[in-house]
N, C-alpha and C positions, 0 to 999 in steps of 0.2 A: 290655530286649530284646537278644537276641544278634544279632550282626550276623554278614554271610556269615563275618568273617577270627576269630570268635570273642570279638571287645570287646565290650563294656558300652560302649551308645551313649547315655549321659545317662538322663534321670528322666523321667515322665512328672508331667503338671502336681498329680496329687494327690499324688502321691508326692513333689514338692517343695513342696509346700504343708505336708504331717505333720510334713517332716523339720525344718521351717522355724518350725513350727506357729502356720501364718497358713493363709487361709483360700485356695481356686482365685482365688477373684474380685482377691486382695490381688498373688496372681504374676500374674494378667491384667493388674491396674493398673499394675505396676511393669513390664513389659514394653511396655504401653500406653505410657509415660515416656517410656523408652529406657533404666531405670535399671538394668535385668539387659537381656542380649541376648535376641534374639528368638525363640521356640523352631523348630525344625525341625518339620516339620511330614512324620506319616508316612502311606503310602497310605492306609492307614483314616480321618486328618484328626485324629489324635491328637499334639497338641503335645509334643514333648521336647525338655527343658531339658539341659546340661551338667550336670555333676556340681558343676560350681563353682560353677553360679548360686545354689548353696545357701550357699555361703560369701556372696556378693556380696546375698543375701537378710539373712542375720544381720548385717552391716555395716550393711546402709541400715536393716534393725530399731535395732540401737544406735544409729544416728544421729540416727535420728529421737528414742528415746529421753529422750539429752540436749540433745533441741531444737534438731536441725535439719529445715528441712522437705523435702517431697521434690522440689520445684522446684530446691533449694539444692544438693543432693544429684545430681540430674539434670544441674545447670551443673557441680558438681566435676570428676564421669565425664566430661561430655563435653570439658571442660580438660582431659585425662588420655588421651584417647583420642586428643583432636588433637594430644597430644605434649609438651603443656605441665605441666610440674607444679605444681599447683594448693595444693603442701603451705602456704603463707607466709598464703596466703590463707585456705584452710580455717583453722591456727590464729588467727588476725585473729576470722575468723567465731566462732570457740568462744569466746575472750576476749569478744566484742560478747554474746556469748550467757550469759557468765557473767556481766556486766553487769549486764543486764537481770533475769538470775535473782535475785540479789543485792537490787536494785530491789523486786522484786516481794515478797522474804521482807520487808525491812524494812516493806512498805505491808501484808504480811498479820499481821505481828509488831504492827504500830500497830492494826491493825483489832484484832485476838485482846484487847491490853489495854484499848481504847474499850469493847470487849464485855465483857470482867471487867468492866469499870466501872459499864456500864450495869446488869449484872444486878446484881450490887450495892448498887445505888443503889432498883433494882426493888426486891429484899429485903428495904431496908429500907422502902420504899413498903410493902410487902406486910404488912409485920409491924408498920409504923404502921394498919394498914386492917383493921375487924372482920372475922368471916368472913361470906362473901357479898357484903360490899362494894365496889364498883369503887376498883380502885386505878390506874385509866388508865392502866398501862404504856406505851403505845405514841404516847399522845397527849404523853406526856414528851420524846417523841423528836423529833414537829413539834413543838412550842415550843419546842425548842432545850436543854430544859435541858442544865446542863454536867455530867457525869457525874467527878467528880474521880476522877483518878490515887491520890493520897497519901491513903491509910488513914487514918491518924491524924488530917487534915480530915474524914474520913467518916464516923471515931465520932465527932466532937466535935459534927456535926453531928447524926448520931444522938442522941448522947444531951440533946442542946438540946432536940431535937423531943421526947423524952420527956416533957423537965422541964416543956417548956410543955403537956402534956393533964394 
């Protein structure tokens, strides 16, 4: 919109949603926050945003990102606007977050090889088992059986269960 002195007075809310590419409802929500400033609001009742709320859009996008949330995000800004710099803490928060992340690959990293193991251990269930036969995969799994790691115990076993049919 041109304004009387000839500026560019900000975006309207689709046009920072494209440039952002989030959705109206996502600049509603982060305005709803306080996470971007509020927009003006023009005779028609058509919200316009700053030109910068699009930069302040793609931050809390990246922030969120690498896992901050937008609660977290909301306390930083308003640390920042009440004059304090929040920088010691935000990095605090990203280390506590790299933590966690760290945390999580190791429990997904231990799941991913329980689960090699399992199917594996299925396989060879499977290929002990005529066709059509039930080979209870799953009832392997309530009983507990131990689904070994090391290979080399899982042919040895394999090939026991051979020799004995």
């Amino acid at each position: 919109m041109v304004m009387d002195d000839g500026l560019l007075d900000g975006v309207l809310i689709g046009e920072l949603a494209s440039l952002c590419g989030v959705s109206t409802d996502t600049i509603r929500h982060y305005e709803s926050l306080g996470v971007i400033a509020p927009a003006t609001r023009e005779q028609n009742g058509y919200r316009r945003f700053p030109r910068s709320a699009a930069d302040r859009v793609r931050v809390i996008r990246r922030a969120i990102a690498i896992g901050f949330s937008l609660e977290e995000i909301a306390r930083i800004f308003r640390q920042r606007e009440s004059g304090s710099a929040p920088c010691r803490g935000v990095r605090a928060l990203a280390a506590e977050k790299l933590g966690d992340l760290q945390r999580r690959i190791e429990e997904l990293t231990s799941l991913r090889d329980e689960l090699a193991a399992v199917i594996e251990s299925w396989d060879e269930r499977l290929s002990a088992a005529r066709e059509g036969e039930p080979a209870f995969l799953l009832e392997s799994l309530a009983k507990g059986e131990k689904h070994e790691k090391d290979s080399d115990h899982r042919h040895a076993v394999s090939h026991l269960r051979r020799a004995r049919r």
